[in-house]
N, C-alpha and C positions, 0 to 999 in steps of 0.2 A: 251937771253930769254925775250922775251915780256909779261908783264902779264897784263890780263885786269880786273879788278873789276868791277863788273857790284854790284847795289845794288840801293836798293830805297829812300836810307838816308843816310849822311854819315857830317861829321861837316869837316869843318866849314860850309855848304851850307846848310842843311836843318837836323831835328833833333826833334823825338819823344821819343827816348830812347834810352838804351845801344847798337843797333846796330847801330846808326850812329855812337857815337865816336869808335868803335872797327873798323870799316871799315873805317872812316879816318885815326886812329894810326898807322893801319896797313899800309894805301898805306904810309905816311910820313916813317914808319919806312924801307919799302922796298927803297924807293926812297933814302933814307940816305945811306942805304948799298950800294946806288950804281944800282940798281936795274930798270932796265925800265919799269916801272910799268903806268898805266893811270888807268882812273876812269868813269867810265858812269853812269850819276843820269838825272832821268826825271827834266825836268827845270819848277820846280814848281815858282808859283808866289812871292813867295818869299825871291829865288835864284836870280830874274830879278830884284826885287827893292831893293838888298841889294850887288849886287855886278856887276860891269863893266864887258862885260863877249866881246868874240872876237866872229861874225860872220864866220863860215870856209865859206859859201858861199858852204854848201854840204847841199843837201836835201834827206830826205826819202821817199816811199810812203809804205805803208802796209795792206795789204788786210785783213780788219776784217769781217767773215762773206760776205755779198754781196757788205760791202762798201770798200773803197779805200782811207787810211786817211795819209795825207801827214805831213812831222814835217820837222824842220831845225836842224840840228847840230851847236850848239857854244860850244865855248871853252874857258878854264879857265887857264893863264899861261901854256898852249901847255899839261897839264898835268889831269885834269877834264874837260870831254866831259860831255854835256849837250842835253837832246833830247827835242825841243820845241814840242807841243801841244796842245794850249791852252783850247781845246774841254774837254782835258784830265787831265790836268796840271795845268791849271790857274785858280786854286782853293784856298780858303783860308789857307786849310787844306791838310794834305797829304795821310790822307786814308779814312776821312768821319769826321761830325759833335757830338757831345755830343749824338744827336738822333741814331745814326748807321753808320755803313758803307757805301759808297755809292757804288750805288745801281750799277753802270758799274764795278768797281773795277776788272773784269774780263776783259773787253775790254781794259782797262787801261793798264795793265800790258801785256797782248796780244801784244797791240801796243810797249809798251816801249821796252819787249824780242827781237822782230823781230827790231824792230827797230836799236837795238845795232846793228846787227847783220850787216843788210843795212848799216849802220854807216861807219860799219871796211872796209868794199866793197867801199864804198864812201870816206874814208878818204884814202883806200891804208895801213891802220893800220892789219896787217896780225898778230892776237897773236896766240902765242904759248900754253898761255893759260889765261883761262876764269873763275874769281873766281866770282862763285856765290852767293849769301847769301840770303836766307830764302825764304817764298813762291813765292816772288815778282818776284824772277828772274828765279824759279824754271823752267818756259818751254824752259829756253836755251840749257838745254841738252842733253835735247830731241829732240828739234830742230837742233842740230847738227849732232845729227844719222839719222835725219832724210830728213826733206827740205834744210839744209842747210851741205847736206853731197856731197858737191862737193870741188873743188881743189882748193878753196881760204879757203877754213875750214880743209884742210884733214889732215893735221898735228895737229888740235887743240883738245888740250884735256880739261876738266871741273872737277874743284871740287867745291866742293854745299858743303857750310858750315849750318848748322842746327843752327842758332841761340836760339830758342824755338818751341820746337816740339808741342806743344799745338798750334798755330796759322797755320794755314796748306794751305791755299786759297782755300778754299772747294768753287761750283757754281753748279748753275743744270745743269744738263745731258746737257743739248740744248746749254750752252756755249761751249761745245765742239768745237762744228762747227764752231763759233770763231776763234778759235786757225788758224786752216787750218793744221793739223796733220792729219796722213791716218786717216778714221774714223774707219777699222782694228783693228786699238789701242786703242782703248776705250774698254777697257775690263779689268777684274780682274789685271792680267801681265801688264796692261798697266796701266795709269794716273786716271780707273775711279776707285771710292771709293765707295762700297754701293749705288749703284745708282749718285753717283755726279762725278763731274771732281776736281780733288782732285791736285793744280800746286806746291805744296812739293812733292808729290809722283812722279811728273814727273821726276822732279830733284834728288832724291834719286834712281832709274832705271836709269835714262839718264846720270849721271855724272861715269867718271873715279875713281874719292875719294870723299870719304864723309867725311866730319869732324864735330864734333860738340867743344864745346866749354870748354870741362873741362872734363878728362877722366871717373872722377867718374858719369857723365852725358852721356859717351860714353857707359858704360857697365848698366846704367839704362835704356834707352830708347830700350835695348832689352828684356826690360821685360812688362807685360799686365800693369802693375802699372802706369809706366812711358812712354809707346810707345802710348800713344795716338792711338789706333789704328793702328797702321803704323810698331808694332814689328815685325810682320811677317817678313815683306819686309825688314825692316834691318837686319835681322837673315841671310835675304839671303846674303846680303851686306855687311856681318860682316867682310869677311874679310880685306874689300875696309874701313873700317869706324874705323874713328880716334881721340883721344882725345888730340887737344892743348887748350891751357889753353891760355885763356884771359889775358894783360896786362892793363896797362894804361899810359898814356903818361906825364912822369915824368916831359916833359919841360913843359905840361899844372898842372902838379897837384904837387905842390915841396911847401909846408909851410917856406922855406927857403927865396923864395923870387914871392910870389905871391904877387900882386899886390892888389887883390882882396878883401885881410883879414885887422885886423887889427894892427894884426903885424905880423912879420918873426920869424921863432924859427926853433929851428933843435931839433932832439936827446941828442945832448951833451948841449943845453942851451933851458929849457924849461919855461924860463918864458913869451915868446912873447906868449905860448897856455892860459896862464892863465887869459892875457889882450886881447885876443880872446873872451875868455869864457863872460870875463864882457861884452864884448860889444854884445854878443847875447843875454846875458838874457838882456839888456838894450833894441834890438833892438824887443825884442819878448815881451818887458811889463812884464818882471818877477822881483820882488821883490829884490831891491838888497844886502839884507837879504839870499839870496838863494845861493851864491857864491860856497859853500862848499855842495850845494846839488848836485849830478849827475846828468847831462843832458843827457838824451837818444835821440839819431834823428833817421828818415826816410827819407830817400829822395830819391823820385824814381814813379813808376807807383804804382798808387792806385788800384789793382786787387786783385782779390777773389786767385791769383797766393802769393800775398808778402804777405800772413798769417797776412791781416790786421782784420779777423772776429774775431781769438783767440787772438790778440793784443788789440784790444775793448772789448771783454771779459775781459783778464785781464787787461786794464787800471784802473779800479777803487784798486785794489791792489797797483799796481805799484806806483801808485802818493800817498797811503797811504805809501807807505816804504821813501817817502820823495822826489823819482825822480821829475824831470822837463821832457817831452815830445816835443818834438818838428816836425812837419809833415812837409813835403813839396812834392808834386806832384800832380799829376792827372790821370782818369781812367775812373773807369766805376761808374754809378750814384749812384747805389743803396748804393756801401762801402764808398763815397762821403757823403752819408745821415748818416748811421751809425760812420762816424769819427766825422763830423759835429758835432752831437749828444752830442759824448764823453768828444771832446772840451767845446762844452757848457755847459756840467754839473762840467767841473775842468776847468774854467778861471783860469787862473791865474798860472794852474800846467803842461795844454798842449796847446800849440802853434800850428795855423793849418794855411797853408798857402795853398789854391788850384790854379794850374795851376805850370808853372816850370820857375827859375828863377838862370842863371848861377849864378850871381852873389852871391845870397843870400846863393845859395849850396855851394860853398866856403864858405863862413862865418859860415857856418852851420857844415861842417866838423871839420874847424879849433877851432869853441867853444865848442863842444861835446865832450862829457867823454865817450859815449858808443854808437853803431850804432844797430839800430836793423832790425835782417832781419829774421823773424821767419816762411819762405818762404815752401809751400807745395813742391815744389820743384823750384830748382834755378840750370838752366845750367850751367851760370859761377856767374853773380854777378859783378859788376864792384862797386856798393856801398861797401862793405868790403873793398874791393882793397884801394879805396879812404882814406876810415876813416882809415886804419891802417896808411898811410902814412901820414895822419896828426896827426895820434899818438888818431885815436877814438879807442876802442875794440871793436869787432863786439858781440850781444849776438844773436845766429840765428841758425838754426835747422841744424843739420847734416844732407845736403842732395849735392847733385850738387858737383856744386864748390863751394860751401860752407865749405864741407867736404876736400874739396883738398887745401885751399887756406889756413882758418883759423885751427891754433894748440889750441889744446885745452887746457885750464889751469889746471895747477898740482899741487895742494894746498898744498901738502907737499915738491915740490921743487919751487915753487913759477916760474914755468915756463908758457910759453902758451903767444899765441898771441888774444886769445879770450874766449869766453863761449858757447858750445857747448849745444844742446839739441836735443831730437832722437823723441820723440812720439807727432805726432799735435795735442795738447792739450791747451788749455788755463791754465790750471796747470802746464804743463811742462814749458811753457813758464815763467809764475810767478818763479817755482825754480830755475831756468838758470838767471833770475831777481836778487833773494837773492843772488846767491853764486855771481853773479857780483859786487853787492853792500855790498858785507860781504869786498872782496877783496879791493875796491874800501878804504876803512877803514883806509888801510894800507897802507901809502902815500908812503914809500917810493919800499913797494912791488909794488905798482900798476903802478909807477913811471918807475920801471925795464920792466914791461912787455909793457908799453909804448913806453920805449925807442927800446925794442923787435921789436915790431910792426911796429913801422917806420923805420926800416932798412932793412928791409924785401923787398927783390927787386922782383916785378912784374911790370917790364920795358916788353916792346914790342921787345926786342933784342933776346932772347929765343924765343919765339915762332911764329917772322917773319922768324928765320933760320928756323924752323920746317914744316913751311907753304910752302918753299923754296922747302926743299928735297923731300917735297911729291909732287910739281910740278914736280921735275927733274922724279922722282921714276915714275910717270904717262908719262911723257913722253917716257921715256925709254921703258916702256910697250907697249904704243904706238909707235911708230920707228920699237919694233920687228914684231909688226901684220903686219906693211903695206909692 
């Protein structure tokens, strides 16, 4: 079985957030089992100045609209394919500026979809199958029923991962024609959306399996709450639509022997966390007085999505019960202004770092007492994932994989891998605050649920075999049609 990964980010090559490392872990974790796996990312500008890459000496051409835009295929260790651009690609950024999105982001992806596609035709790479992920890549599977439903494709089946169902590639009407899809198809049943051309919908219609990322996120997104519009059309696809669960890649993320922090520790010897902790409230200007107070972190995208409005609501509580705070990300401008804000009125008590910094997220995992993720909704989550492994406790709303990942604490058996909260409130957040810092008291209870935590295995080996069988399962589907 051949599989292809197609996706618009993925680490080590380019990286805005948790679906690039989910779609590196995964192809590394496929390829460890054994697995003939590759990888297709547009060759942004800076994949070219940060890594040696091999000319195949294959060229594309693809018709956008009236024009005819030609790219080259390189290659990465015979195993990540690269589609050059630069019209498209050789940009600072990988989907728009602090001011918006840019403004072609339809043509972009147009080119990059058809592009792969060329690619496999031009490399002689014939997969078996085509794993999708999120709106970027969403018009490949429609493209496969459709322009590219001939006898180099006719075995190939698709499955469209849903990383976050709120980001959808929505465009006017008029990009349609773009694409180069019957114009037939632009209709309710087909890709268009309320008047727009909607490239998630194409790919939830046009794929064999759908999956998304955490099951308690699979049975939410078929409801008006959480389907962003788009529940109908899952409802229909229910029975195609799948909940695995997100890992994380334990040879990148192991406080045992990271490199990164500033010491090593494990479960059974937890003193390297402690001489962590010192070094971040050193590294963040906090008092070092402060030792024995709790550090709470975020680290992650700053959106009106990671429940940072009721988090700055209740900041001013929080740092009164004695916490330290510490931020690290970036986002949208306006929750940028408002954390700003927050920071500035408790120097001293929250720590605000904007933009993303591998290194310092390591440090930041491994000195923190408590992760916070009090998320309106969260598909999987890869921050909980992280901090438990370095032994942080998450405090973060029952929702997502949130709800699936983190155990909630049991105060009369002193069980639980975190602190659970149900209603998006700035007060509910504060009480999920107390009972973590009631707990927190009791060193050598909080000690046990620590040790809990970090042993708790959310490796990529479960749920690359999972992502496996539903390839075989589609295939096999596919086999009996033809």
């Amino acid at each position: 079985m051949k599989v292809l990964i197609a996706a618009s980010e993925a680490v080590p090559y380019a990286k805005t957030g948790g679906l690039a490392d989910v779609v590196g872990a995964l192809l590394k974790e496929h390829r460890k089992a054994g697995r003939e796996a590759y990888l297709f990312l547009p060759l942004y500008r800076g994949i070219k100045e940060r890594f040696s890459l091999e000319d195949t000496g294959r060229k594309v051409t693809v018709p956008i609209g009236g024009r005819r835009i030609s790219g080259r295929i390189f290659s990465h260790e015979g195993v990540a394919f690269f589609v050059e651009c630069d019209e498209f690609f050789g940009r600072s950024e990988l989907y728009g500026t602090p001011e918006g999105d840019y403004a072609d982001n339809s043509s972009r992806f147009i080119f990059f979809d058809r592009a792969v596609l060329e690619a496999c035709k031009a490399l002689g790479l014939r997969p078996d199958v085509i794993h999708c992920n999120d709106w970027q890549t969403g018009l490949l599977p429609l493209y496969l029923k459709t322009i590219y439903s001939s006898d180099f494709f006719r075995g190939t089946v698709t499955l469209m991962t849903v990383h976050n169902l709120g980001y959808q590639g929505l465009f006017e009407a008029r990009d349609y024609a773009l694409t180069g899809l019957p114009p037939e198809l632009f209709n309710p049943e087909g890709p268009e959306f309320y008047g727009k051309v909607n490239f998630l919908k194409a790919g939830l219609i046009g794929a064999e399996i759908i999956t998304t990322v955490s099951e308690t996120y699979a049975r939410e997104i078929l409801t008006a709450e959480f389907g962003s519009g788009l529940e109908g059309v899952l409802m229909k696809r229910a029975s195609d639509l799948h909940g695995v669960l997100n890992g994380i890649d334990y040879e990148e993320w192991d406080p045992g022997r990271d490199s990164l922090i500033d010491s090593v520790y494990s479960p059974s010897d937890l003193s390297g966390k402690a001489s962590c902790k010192r070094a971040l409230l050193k590294e963040c200007s906090f008092s070092g007085n402060d030792r024995k107070a709790p550090v709470m972190a975020l680290v992650g995208r700053l959106s009106a999505q990671k429940g940072l409005d009721i988090l700055v609501e209740a900041a001013d509580d929080i740092v009164s019960m004695g916490a330290k705070i510490i931020i690290l990300g970036r986002g949208e401008e306006e929750i940028h202004k408002s954390v700003t804000a927050a920071a500035g009125r408790h120097k001293g008590r929250i720590f605000l770092k904007v933009g993303y910094d591998e290194s310092f997220a390591h440090r930041i995992y491994a000195g923190s007492d408590m992760f916070l993720m009090p998320s309106i909704y969260e598909p999987c989550g890869l921050g909980q994932l992280a901090a438990m492994r370095y032994g942080g406790l998450p405090v973060a709303r029952r929702t997502g994989g949130l709800a699936d990942t983190v155990e909630e604490y049991e105060p009369l058996k002193g069980l639980g891998t975190g602190f659970l909260f149900d209603d998006y409130r700035a007060g509910s957040l504060r009480e999920c605050v107390r009972l973590a810092m009631c707990a927190y008291t009791d060193t050598a209870r909080w000690n046990g649920l620590l040790r809990r935590a970090m042993e708790k295995d959310f490796s990529w080996g479960s749920s690359a075999r999972k992502y496996y069988g539903l390839y075989k399962a589609a295939l096999a589907r596919k086999r009996r049609q033809l």
